[in-house]
C-alpha positions, 0 to 999 in steps of 0.5 A: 908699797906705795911709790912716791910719784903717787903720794906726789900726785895726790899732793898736787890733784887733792890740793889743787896745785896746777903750776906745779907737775911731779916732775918739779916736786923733788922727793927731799922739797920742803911742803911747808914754808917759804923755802919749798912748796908754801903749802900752809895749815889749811893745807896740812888739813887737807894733806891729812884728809887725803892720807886718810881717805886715799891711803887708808893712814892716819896721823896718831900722834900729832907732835910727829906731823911736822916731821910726816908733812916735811917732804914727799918722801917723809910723807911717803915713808910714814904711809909705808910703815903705817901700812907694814905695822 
């Protein structure tokens, strides 16, 4: 099972985020928008290339991306259930 302090920290390296540590990320953090991260959709392409070349998952269905990217832990929960099925 992947913990979300290690999607976490492939957030920030893979996306070379630098003023911002784990810590500060909180699980329920929006990624995208003006309210939470500001990640934007050159993000959400880099977002998906880390979930494939470091966890192994893919995103099938891309009606469903904008509820897998909206926090760490969504993004957490899509990647263990993608792995248990």
């Amino acid at each position: 099972m992947i913990k979300i302090d290690e999607v976490k920290t492939k957030i920030i390296e893979g996306l070379n985020l630098e003023d911002i540590s784990i810590e500060e990320l909180e699980d329920d953090m929006a990624l995208f928008g003006d309210e939470g991260l500001g990640l934007d959709s050159v993000d959400a392409i880099e977002l998906t290339l880390i979930l494939e070349k470091e966890f192994g998952v893919k995103i099938t269905n891309m009606a469903e991306a904008e509820n897998i990217f909206a926090s760490s832990l969504s993004l957490t929960q899509y990647i263990n259930d993608e792995k248990n099925s």
